[in-house]
N, C-alpha and C positions, 0 to 999 in steps of 0.2 A: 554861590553858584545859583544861580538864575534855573526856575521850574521849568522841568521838560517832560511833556507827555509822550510815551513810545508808540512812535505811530511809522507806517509804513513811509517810507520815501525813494518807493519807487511807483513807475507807472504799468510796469507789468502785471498784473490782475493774478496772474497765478501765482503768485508768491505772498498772497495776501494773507493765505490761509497757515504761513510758518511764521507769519507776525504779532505781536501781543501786546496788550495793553496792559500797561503797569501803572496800579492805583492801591497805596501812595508808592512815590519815587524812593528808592534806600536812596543814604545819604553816603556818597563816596569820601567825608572829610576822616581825616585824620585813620586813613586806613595803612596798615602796615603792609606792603607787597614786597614779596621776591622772584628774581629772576634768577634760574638754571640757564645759562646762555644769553648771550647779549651781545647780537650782530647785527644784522639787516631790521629784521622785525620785532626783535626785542626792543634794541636799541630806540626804533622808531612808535612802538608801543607809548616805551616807556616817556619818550619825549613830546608825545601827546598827553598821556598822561597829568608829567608835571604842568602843562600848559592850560588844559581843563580843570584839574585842581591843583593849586603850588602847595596845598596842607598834605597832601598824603607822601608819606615816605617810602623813598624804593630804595632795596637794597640789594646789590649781586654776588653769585657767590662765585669766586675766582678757582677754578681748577687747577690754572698752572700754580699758582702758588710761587714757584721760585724759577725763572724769574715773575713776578706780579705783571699781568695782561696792562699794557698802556695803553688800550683801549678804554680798561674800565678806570682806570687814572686819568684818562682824559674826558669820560664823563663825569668824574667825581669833580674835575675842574670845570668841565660845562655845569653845574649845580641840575645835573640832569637826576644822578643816582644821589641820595645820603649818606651812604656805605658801602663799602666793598667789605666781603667776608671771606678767611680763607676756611670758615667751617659752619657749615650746617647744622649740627649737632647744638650751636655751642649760640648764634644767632638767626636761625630760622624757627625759631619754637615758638616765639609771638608773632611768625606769617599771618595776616588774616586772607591773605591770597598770595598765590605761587605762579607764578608762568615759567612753563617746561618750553624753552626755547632752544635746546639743543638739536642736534638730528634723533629722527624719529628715534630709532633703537637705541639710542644714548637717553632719551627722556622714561624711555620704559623701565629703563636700571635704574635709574634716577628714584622710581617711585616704591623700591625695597627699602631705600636710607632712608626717603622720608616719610617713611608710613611708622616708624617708631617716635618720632620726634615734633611731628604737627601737634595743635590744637586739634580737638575735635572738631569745633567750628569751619576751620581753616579749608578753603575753597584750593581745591588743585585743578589747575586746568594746561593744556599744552596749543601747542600752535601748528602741530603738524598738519599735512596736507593728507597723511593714513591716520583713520580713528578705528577699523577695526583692531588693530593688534594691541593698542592700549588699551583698547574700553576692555580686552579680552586678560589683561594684567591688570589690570583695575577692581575686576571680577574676583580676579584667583586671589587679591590680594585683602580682597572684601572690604576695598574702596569705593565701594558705588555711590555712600553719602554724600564722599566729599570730592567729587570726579564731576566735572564738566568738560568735554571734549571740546576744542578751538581750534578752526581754521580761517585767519584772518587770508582772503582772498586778493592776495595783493602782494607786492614782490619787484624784483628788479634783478639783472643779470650782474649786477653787481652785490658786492657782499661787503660785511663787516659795519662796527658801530660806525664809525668815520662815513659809512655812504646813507647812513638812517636819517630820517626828517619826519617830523610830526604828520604832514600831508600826505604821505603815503599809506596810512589806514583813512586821509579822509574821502567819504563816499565810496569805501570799499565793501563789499558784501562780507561779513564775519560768519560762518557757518560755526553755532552752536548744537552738540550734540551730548544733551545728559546722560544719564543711565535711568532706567526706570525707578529707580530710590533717590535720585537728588532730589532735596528736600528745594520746595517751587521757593522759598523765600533766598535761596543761595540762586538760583537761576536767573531771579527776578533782578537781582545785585550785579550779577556779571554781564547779563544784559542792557541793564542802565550804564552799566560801564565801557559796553564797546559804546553805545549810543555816544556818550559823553566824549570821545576818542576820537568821533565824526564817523563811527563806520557802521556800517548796516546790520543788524544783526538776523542772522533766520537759524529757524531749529529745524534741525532731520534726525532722522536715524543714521547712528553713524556705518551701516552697511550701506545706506542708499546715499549718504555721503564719496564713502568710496568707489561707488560705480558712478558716478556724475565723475569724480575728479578723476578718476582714470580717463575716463573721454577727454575733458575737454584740458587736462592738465598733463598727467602724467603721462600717454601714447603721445600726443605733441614732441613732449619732450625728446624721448626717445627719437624719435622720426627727423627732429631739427639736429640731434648727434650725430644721426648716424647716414645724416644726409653731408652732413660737413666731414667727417669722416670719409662720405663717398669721391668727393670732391677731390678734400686731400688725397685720397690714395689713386687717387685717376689723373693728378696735375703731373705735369712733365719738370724734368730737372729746373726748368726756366720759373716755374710757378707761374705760369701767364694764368692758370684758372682763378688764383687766390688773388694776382692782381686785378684781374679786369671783375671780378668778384661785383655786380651792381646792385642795386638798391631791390631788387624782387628778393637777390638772394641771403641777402643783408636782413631783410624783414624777417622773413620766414624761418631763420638761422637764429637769431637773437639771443632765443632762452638756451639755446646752447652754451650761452657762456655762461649758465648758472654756474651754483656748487657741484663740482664731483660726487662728494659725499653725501650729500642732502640727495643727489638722487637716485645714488648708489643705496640709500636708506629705504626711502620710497618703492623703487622698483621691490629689494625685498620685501618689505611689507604689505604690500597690497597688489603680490604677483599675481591671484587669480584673478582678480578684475581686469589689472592691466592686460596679461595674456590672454583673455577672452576678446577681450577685442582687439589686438593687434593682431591677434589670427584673421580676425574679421577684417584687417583691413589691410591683412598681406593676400588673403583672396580677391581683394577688391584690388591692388596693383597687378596682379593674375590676368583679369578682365582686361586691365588698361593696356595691357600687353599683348592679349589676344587680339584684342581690337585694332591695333598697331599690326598687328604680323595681316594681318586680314583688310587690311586697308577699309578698316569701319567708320566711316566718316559721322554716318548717324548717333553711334554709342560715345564718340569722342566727343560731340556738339555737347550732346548729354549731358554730360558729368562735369563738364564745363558750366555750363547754362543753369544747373542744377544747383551747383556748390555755389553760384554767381549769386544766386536768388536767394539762399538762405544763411549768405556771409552777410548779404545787401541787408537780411532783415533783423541780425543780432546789435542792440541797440546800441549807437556810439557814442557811448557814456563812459567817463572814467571809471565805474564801478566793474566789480568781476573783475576775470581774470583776461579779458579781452579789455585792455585801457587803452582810452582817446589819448594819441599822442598831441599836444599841442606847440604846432612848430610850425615855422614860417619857412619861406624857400626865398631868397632873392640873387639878385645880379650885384655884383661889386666889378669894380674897375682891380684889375692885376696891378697893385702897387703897392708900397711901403707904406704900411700904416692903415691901409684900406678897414681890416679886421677890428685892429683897434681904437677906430674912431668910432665906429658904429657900438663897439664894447662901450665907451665911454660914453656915448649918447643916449645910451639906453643907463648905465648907472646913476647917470644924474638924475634921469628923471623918474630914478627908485625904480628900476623895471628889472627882476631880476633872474639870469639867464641860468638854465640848468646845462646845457649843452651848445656849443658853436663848433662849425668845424667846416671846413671846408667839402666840396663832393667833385672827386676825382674822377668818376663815374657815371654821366649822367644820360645814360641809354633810357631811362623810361622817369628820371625825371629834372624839372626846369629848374634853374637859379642853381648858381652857382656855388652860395654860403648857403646852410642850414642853422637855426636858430632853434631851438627848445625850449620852453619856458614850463615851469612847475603849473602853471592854471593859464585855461583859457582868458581871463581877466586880463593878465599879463600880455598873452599874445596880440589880444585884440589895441590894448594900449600901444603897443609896440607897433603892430600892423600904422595905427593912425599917425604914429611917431615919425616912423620912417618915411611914409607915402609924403607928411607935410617936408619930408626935407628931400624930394624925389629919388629914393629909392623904387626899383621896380620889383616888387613884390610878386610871388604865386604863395595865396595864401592852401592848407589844406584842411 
């Protein structure tokens, strides 16, 4: 593995001061890690992992047991995991690190079994988007040594190992949150280690963690449920809302389709922050309301114009939890085979698609196929691809 110094790589200046410089690098070879849960971001961890170093062994621990997860039988055949365990006790006692990948409140239980059974050494960290309620069982449990709190800021509305990929932690923001007793040579470890995984890492406190992710994570959430919810229960027998349903409402909707569970987790655990401000921003629908009964043209421009300028100036980067979607828009001719020649024109020439799909919908936007590609690299090849074989293109 080739030298890497921890250095900031981003451009926003305030985030300089949560970045750190590690001299010398720990060496990630021949490190033993486990996984408690292995879906979306384990799964995808993990498969960064293997790809940055192929010497360190992962191994998972299987809950259901009977029948055995063919999830984690299908990573054991992707030579992603080493091992699968159906016990803890029995093969997690040589972990030199742990990743708590289950939903929140399942990873807090999790950490009574293994606090009898680790090495002393042994680095526990979780991946939740709540670090107050752990770091607060971590406390009780007089795990502060060996507790680093993890939230890799990165995700998709889809779930399970089968939708995980290496590139989805890369250029992602990893919010790291110790305890005031994590010994700095374990911090220094797990931070070289998101580095090496491609994802950014920064430290906070993890209170001031969870009031950030309530803003700009967990109230979203919420508001894109129970907007699709509003929907559903206002559509008529016919569903004309859910059909003619277009692309504003498609965007803004999206993480709706996460987990149930996961944010059925979240919401409890990090209710007082969420609740503080979804109060604040059900008086702020109050106003939008007032100003409608009151025909207030001025406060309407407003909040328009307002939210316009400082959505315009949140940077459009794949990093954080706002990710650059990289996708082409173009025109096809309505015929047999149309989809799958341009499929095929783009395989040849190794360009590889995350998403195609036709747009049924197109009230606010052009081209009639939609294309998605995993990295801008991709699109822009594609873009030069298609143009040379006149394709009419609306790039975004």
């Amino acid at each position: 593995m080739g030298e890497l110094r921890c250095q900031t790589q981003t451009d926003e200046s305030d985030f300089n001061k949560y970045v750190k410089i590690i001299e010398p690098i720990p060496s990630l070879d021949n490190l033993n890690i486990g996984f408690i849960g292995f879906g979306l971001i384990g799964g995808s961890i993990a498969r960064a992992l293997k790809k940055a170093c192929p010497s360190i062994k992962l191994i998972a621990y299987d809950y259901r047991q009977n029948p055995p997860s063919s999830e984690l039988q299908e990573a054991l055949f992707d030579q992603i995991l080493d091992a699968v365990t159906f016990s803890l006790e029995k093969d997690f006692t040589e972990c030199d690190l742990i990743f708590l990948c289950a939903p929140v409140l399942s990873n807090i239980n999790y950490l009574q079994k293994l606090k009898p059974i680790i090495k002393k050494d042994c680095i526990l960290t979780d991946v939740g988007s709540v670090k107050g309620n752990i770091h607060k069982e971590v406390e009780k449990l007089n795990l502060q040594k060996q507790f680093i709190g993890g939230h890799p800021m990165t995700g998709s509305e889809k779930t399970g190992y089968r939708n995980s990929y290496a590139l989805l932690m890369e250029n992602a923001y990893y919010i790291l949150t110790p305890t005031d007793q994590t010994p700095q040579d374990k911090v220094d470890l797990l931070y070289h280690l998101v580095q090496e995984i491609g994802s950014i890492p920064i430290l906070l406190d993890a209170q001031e963690h969870d009031e950030i992710t309530a803003a700009i994570s967990h109230v979203p959430h919420i508001i894109a449920a129970q907007l699709v919810n509003l929907v559903k229960n206002s559509d008529d027998k016919a569903e004309k809302m859910r059909m003619l349903a277009a692309g504003g409402f498609k965007d803004i909707t999206r993480i709706a389709s996460s987990s149930p569970i996961m944010w059925q987790n979240i919401c409890l655990t990090n209710a007082d922050s969420i609740k503080a401000l979804l109060d604040s921003y059900i008086e702020s629908l109050k106003k939008v309301s007032l100003s409608l009964s009151e025909m207030d043209q001025d406060y309407l421009f407003e909040i328009f114009d307002t939210a316009k300028d400082y959505r315009n100036s949140i940077p459009n980067t794949s990093k954080g939890i706002i990710q650059k979607v990289h996708e082409i828009y173009m025109d096809i001719k309505d015929e047999a085979g149309a989809i799958a020649t341009i499929a095929t024109l783009l395989a040849v020439n190794q360009i590889s698609i995350k998403n195609i799909g036709i747009i049924h919908n197109r009230e606010f936007e052009e081209g009639v196929l939609r294309i998605e590609f995993y990295e801008e690299e991709s699109k822009d090849k594609a873009a030069i691809l298609l143009k040379d074989y006149n394709y009419n293109l609306y790039l975004r």
